[in-house]
N, CA, C and O atoms as a DFTB+ gen file, in Angstrom:
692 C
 N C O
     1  1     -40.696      -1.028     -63.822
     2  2     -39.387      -0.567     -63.385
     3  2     -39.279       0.965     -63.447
     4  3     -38.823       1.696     -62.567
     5  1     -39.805       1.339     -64.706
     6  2     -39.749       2.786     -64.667
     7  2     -40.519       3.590     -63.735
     8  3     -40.220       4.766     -63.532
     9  1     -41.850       2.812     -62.947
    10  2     -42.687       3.321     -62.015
    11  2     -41.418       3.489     -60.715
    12  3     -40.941       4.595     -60.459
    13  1     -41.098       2.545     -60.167
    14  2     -40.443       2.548     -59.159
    15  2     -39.556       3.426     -59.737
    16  3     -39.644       4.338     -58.915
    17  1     -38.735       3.827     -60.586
    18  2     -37.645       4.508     -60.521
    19  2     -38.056       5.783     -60.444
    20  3     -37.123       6.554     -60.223
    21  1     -39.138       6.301     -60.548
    22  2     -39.957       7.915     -60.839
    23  2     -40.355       8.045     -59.327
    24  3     -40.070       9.051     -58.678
    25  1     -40.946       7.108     -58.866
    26  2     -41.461       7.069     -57.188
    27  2     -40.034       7.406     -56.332
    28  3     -39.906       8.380     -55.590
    29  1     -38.953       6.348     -56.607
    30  2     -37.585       6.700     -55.860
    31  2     -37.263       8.134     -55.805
    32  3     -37.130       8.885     -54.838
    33  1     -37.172       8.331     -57.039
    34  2     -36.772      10.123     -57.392
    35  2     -37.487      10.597     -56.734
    36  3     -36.890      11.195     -55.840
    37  1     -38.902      10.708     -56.635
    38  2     -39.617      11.799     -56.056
    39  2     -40.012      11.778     -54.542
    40  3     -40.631      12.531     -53.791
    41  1     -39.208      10.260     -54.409
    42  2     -39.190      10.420     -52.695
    43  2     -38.186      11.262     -52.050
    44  3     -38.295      11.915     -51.012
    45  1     -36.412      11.041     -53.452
    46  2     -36.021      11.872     -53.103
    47  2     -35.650      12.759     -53.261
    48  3     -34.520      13.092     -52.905
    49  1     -36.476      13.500     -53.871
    50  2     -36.869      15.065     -54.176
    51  2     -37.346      15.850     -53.012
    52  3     -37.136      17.005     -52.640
    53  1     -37.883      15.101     -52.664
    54  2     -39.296      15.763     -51.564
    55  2     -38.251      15.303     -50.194
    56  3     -38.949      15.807     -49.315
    57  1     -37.420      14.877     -49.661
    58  2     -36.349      15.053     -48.771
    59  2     -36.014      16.297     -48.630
    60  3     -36.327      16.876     -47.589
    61  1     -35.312      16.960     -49.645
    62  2     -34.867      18.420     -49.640
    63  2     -35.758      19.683     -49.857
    64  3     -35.376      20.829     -50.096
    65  1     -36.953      19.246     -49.728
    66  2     -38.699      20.132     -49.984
    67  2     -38.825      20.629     -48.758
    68  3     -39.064      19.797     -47.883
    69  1     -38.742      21.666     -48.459
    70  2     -39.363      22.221     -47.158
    71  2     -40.832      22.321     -47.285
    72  3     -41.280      22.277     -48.431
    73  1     -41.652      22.449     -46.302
    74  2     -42.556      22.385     -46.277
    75  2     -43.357      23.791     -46.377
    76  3     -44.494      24.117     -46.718
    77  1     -42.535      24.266     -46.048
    78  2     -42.685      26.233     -46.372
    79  2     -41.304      26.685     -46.357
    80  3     -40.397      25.998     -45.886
    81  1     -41.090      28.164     -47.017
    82  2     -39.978      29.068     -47.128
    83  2     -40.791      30.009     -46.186
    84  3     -42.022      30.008     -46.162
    85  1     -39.974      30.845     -45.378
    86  2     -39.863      32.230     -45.202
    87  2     -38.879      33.330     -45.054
    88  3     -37.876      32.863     -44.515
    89  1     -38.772      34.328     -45.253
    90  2     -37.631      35.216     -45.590
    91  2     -37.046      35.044     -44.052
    92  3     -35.929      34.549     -43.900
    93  1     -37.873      35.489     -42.863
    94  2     -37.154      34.951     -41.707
    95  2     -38.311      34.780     -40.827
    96  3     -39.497      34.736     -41.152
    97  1     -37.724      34.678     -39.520
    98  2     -38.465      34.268     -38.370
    99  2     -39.852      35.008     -38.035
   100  3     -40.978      34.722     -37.627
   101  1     -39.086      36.163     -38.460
   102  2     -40.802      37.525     -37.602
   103  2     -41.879      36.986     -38.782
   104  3     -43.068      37.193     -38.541
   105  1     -41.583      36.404     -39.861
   106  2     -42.546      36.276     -41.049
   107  2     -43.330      35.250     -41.245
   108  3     -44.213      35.378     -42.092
   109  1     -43.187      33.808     -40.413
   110  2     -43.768      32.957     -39.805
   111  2     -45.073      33.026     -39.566
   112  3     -45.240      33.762     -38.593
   113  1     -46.150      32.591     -40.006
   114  2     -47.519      32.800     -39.939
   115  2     -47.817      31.623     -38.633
   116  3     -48.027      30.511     -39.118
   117  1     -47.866      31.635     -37.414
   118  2     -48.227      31.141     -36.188
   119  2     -48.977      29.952     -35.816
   120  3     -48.863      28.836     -35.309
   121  1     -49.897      30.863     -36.389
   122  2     -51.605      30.744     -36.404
   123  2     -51.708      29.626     -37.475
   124  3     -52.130      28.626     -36.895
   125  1     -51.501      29.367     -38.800
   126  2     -50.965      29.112     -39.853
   127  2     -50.804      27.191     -39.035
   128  3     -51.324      26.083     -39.176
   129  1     -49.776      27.844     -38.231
   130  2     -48.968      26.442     -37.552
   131  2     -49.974      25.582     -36.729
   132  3     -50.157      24.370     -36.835
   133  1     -50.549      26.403     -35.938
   134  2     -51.330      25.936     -34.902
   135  2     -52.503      25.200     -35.406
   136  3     -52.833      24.197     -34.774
   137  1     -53.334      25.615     -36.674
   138  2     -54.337      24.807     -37.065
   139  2     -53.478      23.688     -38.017
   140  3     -54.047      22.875     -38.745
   141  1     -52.321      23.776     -37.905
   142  2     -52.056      22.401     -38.708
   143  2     -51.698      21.390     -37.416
   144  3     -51.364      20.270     -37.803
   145  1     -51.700      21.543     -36.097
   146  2     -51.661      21.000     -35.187
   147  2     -50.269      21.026     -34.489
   148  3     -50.149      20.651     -33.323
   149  1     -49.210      21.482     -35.239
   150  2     -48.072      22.057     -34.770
   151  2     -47.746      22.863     -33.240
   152  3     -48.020      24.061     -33.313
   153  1     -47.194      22.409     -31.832
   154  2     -46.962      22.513     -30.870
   155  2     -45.854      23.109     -30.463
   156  3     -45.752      23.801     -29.449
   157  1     -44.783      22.789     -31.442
   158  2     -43.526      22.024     -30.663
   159  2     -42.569      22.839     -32.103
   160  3     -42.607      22.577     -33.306
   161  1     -41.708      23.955     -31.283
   162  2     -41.020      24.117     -32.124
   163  2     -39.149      24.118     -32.168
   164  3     -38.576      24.875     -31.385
   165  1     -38.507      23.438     -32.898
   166  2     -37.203      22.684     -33.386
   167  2     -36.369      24.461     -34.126
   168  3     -36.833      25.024     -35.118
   169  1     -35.202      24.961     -33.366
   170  2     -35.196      25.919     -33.925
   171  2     -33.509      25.705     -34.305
   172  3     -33.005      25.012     -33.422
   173  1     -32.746      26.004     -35.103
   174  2     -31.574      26.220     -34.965
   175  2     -31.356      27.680     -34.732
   176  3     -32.032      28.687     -34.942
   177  1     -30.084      27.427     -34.187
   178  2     -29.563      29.215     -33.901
   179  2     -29.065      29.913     -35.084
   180  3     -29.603      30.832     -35.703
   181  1     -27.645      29.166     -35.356
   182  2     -26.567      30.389     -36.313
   183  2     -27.410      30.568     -37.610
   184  3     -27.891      29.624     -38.237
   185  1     -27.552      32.030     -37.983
   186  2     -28.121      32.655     -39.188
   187  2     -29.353      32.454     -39.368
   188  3     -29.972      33.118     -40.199
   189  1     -30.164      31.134     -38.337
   190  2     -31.654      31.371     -38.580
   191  2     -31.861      32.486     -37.300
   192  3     -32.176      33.585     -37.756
   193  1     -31.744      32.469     -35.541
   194  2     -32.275      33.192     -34.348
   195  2     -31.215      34.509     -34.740
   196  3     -31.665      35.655     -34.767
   197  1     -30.225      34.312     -34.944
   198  2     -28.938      35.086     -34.744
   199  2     -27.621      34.800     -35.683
   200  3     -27.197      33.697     -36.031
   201  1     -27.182      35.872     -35.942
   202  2     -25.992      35.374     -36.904
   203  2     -24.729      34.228     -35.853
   204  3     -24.435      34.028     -34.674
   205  1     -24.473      33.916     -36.758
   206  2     -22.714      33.004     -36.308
   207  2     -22.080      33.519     -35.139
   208  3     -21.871      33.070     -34.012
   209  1     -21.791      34.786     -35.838
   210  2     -20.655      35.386     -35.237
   211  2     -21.303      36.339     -33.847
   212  3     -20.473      36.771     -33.046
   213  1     -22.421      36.562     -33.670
   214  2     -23.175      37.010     -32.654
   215  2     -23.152      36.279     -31.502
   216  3     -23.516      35.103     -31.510
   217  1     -22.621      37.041     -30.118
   218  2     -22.429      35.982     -28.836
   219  2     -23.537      36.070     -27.988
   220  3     -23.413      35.542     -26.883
   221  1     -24.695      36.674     -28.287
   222  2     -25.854      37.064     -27.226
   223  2     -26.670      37.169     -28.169
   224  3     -26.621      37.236     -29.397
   225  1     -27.799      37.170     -26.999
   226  2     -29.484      37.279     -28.066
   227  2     -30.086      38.921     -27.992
   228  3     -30.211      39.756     -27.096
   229  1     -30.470      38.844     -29.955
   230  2     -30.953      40.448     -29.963
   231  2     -32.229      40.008     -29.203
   232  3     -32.783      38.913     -29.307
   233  1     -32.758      41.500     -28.086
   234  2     -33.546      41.734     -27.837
   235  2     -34.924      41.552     -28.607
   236  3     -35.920      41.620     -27.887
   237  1     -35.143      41.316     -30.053
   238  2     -36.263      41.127     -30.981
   239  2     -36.159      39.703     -30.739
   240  3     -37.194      39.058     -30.577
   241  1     -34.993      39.125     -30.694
   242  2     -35.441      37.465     -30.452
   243  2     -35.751      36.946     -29.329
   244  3     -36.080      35.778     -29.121
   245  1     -35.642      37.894     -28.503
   246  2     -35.826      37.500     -27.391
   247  2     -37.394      37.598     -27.028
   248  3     -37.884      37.008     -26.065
   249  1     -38.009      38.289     -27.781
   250  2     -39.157      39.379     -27.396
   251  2     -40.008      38.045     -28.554
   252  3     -41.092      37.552     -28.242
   253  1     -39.420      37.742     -29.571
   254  2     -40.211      36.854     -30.365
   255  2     -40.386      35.272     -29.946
   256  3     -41.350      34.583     -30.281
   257  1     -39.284      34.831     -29.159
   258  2     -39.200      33.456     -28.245
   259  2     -40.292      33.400     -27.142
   260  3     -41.128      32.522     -26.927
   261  1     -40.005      34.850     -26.351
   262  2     -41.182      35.110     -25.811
   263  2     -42.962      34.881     -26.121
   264  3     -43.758      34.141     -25.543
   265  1     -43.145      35.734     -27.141
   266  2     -44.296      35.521     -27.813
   267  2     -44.616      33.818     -28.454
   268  3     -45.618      33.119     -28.604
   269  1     -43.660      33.725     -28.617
   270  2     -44.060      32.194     -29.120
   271  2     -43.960      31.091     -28.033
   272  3     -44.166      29.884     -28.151
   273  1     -43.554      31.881     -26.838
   274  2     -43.877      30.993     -25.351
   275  2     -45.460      31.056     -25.227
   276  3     -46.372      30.231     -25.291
   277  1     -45.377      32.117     -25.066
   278  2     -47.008      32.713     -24.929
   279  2     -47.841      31.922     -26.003
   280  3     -49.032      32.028     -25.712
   281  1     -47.734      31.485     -26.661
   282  2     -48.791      31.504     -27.823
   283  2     -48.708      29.616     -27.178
   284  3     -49.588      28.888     -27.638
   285  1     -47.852      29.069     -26.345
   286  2     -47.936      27.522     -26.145
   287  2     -47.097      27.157     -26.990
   288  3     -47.528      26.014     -27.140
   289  1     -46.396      27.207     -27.540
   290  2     -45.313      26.633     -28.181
   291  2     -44.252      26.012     -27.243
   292  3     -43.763      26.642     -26.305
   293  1     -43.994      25.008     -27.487
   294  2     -42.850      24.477     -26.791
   295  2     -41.808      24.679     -27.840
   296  3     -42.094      24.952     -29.005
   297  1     -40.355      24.511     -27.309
   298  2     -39.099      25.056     -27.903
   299  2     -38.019      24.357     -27.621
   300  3     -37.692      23.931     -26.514
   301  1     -37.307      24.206     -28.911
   302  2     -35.731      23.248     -28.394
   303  2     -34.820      23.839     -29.490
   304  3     -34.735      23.518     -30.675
   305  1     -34.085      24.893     -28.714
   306  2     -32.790      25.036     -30.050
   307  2     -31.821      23.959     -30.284
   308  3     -30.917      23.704     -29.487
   309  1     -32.016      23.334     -31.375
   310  2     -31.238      21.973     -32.298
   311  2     -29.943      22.681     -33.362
   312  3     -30.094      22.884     -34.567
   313  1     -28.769      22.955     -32.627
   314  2     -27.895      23.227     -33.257
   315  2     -26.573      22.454     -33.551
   316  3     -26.090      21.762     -32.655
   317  1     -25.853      22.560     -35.001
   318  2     -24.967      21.999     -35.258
   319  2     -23.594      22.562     -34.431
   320  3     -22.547      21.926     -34.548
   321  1     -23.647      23.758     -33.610
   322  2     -21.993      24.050     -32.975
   323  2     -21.626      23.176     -32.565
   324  3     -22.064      22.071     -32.246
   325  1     -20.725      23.687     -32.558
   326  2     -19.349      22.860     -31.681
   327  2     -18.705      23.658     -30.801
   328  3     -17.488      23.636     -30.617
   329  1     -19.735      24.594     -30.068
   330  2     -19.751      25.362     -28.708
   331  2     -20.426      25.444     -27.814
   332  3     -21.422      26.166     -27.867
   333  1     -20.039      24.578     -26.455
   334  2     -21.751      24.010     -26.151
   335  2     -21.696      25.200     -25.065
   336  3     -22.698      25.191     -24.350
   337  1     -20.941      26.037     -24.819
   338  2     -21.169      27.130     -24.030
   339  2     -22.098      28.678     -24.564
   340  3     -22.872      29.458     -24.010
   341  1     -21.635      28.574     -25.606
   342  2     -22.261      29.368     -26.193
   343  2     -23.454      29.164     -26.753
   344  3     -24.149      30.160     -26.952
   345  1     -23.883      28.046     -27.073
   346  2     -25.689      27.138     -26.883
   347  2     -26.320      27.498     -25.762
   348  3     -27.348      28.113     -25.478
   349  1     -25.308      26.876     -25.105
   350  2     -25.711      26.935     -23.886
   351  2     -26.434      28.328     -23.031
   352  3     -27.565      28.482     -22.572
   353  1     -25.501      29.022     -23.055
   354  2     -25.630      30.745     -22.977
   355  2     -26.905      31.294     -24.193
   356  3     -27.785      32.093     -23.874
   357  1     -26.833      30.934     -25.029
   358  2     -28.104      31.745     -25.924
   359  2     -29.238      30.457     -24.828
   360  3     -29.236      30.858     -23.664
   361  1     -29.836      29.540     -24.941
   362  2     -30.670      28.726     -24.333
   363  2     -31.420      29.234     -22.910
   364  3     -32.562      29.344     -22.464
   365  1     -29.530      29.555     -22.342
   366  2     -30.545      29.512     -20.978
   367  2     -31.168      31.415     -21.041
   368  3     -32.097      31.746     -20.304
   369  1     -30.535      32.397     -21.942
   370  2     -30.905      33.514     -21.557
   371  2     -32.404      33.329     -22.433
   372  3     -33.124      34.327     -22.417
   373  1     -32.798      32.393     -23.021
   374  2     -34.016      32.287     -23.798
   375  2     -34.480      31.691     -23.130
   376  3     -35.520      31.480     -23.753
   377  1     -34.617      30.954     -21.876
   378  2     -35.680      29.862     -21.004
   379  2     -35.971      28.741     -21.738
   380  3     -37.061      28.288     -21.390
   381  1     -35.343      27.979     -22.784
   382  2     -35.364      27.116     -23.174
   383  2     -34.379      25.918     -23.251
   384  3     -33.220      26.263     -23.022
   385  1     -34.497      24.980     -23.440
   386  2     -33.580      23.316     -23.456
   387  2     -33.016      24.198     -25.246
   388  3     -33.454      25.052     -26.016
   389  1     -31.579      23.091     -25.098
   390  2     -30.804      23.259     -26.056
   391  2     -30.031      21.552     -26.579
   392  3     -29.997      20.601     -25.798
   393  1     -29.643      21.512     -27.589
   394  2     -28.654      20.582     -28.035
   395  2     -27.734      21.233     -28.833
   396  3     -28.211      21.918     -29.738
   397  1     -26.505      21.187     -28.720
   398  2     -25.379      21.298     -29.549
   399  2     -24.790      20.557     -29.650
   400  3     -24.635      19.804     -28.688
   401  1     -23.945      20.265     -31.159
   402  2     -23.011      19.392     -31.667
   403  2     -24.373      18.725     -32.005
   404  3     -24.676      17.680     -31.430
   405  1     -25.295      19.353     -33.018
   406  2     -26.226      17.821     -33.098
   407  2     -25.931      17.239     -34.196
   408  3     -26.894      16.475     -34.260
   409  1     -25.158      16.967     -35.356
   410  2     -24.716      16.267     -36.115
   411  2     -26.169      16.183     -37.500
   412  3     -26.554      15.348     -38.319
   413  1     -26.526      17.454     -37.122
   414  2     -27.953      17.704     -38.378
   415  2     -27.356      17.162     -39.569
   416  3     -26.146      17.231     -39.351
   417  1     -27.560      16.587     -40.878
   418  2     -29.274      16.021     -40.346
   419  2     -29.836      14.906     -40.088
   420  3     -30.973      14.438     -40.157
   421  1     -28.487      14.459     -39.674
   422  2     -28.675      12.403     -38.316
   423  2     -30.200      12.941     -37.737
   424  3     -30.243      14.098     -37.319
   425  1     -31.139      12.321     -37.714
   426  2     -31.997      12.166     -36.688
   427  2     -31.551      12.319     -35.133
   428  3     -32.358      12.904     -34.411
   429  1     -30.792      12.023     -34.763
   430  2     -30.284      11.821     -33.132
   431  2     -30.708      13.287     -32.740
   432  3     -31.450      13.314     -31.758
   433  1     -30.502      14.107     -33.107
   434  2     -30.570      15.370     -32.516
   435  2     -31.806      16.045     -32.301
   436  3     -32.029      16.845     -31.393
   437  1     -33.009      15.484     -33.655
   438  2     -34.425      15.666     -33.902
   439  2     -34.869      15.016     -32.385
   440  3     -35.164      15.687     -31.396
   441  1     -34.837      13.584     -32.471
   442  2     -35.151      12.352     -31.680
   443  2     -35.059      13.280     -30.188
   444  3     -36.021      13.521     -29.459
   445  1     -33.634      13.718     -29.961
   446  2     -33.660      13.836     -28.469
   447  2     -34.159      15.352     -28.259
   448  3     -34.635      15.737     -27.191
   449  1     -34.013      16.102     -29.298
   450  2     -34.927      17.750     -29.148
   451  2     -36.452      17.185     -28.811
   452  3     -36.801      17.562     -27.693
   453  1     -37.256      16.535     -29.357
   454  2     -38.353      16.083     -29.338
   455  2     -38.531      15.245     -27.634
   456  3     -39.192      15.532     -26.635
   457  1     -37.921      14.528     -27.849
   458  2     -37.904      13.636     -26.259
   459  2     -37.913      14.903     -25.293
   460  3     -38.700      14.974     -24.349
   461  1     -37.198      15.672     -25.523
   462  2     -36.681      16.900     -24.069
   463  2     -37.612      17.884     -24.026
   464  3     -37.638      18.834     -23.245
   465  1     -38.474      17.589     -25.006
   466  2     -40.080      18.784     -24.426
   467  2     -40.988      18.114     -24.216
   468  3     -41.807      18.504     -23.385
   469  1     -41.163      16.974     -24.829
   470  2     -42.236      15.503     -24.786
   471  2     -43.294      16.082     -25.907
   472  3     -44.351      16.684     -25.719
   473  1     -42.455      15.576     -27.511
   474  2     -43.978      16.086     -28.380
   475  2     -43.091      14.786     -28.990
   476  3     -42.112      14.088     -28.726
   477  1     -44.133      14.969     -29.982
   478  2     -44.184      13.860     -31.067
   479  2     -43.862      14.830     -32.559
   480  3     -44.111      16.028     -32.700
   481  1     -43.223      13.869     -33.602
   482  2     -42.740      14.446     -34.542
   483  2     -43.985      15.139     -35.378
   484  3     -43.733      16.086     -36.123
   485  1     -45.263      14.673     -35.246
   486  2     -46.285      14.734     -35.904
   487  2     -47.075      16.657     -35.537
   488  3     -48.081      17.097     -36.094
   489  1     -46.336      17.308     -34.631
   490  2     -46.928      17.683     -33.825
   491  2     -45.946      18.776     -33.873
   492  3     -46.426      19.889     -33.657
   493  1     -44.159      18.696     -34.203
   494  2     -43.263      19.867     -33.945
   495  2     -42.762      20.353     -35.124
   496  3     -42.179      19.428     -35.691
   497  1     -42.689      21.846     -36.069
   498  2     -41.690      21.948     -36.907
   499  2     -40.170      22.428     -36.714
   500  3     -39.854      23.163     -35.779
   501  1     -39.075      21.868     -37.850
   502  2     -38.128      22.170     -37.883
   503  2     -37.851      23.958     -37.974
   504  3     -38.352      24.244     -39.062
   505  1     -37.536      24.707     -37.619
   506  2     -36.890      25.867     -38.729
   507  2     -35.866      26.106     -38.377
   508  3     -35.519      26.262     -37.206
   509  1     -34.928      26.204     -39.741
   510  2     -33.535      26.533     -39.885
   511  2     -33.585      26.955     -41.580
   512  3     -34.458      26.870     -42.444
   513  1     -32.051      27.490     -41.555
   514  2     -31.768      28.230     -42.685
   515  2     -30.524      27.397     -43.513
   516  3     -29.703      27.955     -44.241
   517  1     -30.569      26.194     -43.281
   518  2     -29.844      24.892     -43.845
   519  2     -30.686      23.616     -44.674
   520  3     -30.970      22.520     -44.191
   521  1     -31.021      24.157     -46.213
   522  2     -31.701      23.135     -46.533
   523  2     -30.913      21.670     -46.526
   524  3     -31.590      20.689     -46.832
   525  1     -29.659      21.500     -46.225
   526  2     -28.910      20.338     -46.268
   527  2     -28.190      19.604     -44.612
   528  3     -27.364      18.732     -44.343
   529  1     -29.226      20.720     -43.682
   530  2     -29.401      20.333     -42.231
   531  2     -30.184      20.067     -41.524
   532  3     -30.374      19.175     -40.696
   533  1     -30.925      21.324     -42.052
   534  2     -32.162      21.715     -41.107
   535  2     -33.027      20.868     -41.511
   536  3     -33.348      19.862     -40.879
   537  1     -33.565      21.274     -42.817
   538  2     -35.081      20.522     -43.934
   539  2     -34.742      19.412     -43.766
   540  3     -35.317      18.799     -42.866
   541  1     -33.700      18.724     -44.542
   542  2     -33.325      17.277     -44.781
   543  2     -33.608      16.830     -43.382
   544  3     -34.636      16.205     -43.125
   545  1     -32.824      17.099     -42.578
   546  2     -32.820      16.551     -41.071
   547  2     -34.351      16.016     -40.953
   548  3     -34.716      14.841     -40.996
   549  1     -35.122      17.134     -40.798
   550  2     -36.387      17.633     -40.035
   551  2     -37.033      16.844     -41.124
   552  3     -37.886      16.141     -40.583
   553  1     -37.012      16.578     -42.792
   554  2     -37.915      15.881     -43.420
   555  2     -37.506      14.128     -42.792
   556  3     -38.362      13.247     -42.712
   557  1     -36.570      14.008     -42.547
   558  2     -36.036      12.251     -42.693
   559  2     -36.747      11.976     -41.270
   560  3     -36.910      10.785     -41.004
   561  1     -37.220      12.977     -40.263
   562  2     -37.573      12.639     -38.972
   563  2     -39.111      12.584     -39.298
   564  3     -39.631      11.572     -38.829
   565  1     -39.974      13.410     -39.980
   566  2     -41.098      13.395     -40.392
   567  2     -41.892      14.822     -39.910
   568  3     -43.119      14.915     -39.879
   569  1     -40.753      16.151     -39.462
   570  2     -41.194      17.277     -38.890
   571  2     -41.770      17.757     -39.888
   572  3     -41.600      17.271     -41.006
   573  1     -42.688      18.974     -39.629
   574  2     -42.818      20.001     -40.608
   575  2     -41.708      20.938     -40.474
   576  3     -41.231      21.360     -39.421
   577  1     -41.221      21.313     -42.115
   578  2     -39.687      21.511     -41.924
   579  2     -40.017      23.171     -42.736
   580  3     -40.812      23.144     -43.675
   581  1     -39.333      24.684     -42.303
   582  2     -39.892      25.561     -42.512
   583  2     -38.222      26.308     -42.769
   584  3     -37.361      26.180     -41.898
   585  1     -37.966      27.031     -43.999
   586  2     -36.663      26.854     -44.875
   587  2     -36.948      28.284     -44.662
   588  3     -37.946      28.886     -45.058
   589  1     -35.678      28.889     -43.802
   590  2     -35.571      30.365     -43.821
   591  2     -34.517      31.007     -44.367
   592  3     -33.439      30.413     -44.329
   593  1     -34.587      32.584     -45.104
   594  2     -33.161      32.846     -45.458
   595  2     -32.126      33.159     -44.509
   596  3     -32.597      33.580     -43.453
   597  1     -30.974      33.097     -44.535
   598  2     -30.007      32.984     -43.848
   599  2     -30.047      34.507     -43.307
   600  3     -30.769      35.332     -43.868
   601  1     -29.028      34.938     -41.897
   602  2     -29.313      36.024     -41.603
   603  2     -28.087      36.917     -42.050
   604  3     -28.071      38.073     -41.626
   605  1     -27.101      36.506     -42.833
   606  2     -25.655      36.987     -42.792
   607  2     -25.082      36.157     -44.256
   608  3     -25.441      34.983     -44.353
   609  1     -24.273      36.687     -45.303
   610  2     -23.712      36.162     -46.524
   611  2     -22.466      35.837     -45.508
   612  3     -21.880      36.337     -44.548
   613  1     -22.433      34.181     -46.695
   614  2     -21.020      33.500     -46.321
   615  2     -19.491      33.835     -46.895
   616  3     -19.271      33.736     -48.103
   617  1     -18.617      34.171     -46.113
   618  2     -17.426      34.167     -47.106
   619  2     -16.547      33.232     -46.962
   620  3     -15.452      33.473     -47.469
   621  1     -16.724      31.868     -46.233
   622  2     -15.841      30.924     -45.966
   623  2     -16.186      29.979     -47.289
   624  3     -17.325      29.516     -47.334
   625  1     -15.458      29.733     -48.142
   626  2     -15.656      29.182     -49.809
   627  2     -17.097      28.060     -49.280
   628  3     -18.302      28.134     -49.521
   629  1     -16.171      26.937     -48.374
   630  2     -17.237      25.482     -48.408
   631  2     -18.444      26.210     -48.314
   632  3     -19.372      25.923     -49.070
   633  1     -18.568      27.275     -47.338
   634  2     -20.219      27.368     -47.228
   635  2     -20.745      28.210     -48.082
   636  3     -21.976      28.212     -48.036
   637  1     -20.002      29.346     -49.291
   638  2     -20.162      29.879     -50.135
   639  2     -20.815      28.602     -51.222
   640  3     -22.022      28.629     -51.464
   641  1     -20.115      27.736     -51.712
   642  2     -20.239      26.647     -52.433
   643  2     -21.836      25.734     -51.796
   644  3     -22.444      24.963     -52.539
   645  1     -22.331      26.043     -50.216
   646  2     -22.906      24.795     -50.046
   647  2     -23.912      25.866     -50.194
   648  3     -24.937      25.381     -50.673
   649  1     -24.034      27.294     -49.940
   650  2     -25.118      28.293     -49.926
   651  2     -25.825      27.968     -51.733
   652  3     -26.985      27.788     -52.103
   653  1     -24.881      27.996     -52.295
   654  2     -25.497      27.840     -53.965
   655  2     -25.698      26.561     -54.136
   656  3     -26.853      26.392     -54.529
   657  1     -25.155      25.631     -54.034
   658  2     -25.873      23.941     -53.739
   659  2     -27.329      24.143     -53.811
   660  3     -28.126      23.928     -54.724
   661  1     -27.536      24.779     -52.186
   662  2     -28.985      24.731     -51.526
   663  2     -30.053      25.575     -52.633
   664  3     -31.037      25.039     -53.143
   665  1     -29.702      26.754     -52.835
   666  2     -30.120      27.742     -54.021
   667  2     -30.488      26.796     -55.147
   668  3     -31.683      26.668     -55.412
   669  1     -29.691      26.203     -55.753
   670  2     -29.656      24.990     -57.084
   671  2     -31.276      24.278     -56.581
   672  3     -32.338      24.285     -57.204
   673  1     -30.927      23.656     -55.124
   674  2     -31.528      22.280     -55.083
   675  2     -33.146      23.250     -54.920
   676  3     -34.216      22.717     -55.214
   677  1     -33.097      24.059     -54.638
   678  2     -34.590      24.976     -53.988
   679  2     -35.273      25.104     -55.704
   680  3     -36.418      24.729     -55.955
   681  1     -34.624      25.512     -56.437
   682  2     -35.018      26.332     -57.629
   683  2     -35.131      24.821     -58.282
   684  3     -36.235      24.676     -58.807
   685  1     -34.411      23.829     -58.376
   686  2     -34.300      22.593     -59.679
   687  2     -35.353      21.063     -59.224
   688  3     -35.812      20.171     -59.938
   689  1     -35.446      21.343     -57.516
   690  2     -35.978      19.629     -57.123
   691  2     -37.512      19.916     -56.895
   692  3     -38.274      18.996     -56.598
């Protein structure tokens, strides 16, 4: 009994485990990705590509979406808004498919980002700067899930409160 109860825990421990940290996007080792067989990359927007409150794409992300076109990467920004114009608008000025309103970290949003480039989960990583969206999401689907710091401090309390949650769960699980 005590076996199974140590196995439970550490299955779900390793839910909220990213599979790598990086401070942000430019810091991403590529190459890194590619010999792990990684294709296919799952990106969220707010505070991982671009802050929140930002209505257009900086030119560095643009220039880095780019490069990671080039390099064969396929791409699907998987975001939680609830602005599908403004998805929409960062997506298409990036040449890439988008989902918004994806209800991270339901699978549904993994499932159909994945369907809309044609990879397999085995094959695409997550990155976002939501270990309780992004990772979780991207671990329960079976992505490689890649935990970035946020690009902007929160001052809206819930996400002040969920920013130190995530902090807790990074440092304690």
């Amino acid at each position: 009994m005590e076996r199974e109860t140590n196995n439970l825990i550490s299955k779900f421990k390793a839910l909220f485990k990213p599979d790598q940290t990086a401070t942000d996007i430019q810091s991403i080792d590529f190459e890194v990705l590619k010999q792990k067989g990684i294709t296919t990359l799952l990106l969220d927007i707010d505070d991982t590509l671009i802050s929140r409150k930002v209505h257009d794409v900086y030119p560095s992300v643009l220039q880095w979406i780019t490069a990671r076109k080039e390099e064969g990467f396929k791409i699907c920004l998987t975001s939680n808004s609830r602005h599908p114009m403004r998805v929409k608008h960062i997506a298409e000025t990036l040449e890439v498919p988008s989902i918004h309103f994806g209800m991270k970290p339901l699978p549904f949003a993994f499932w159909r980002a994945l369907k809309m480039v044609d990879a397999k989960a085995e094959e695409a990583a997550m990155i976002g700067d939501q270990l309780f969206m992004d990772v979780l999401g991207g671990n329960l689907v079976k992505l490689y899930t890649i935990y970035v710091k946020h690009l902007t401090p929160e001052t809206f309390l819930p996400r002040v409160w969920m920013r130190a949650a995530e902090e807790w769960a990074i440092n304690n699980l």
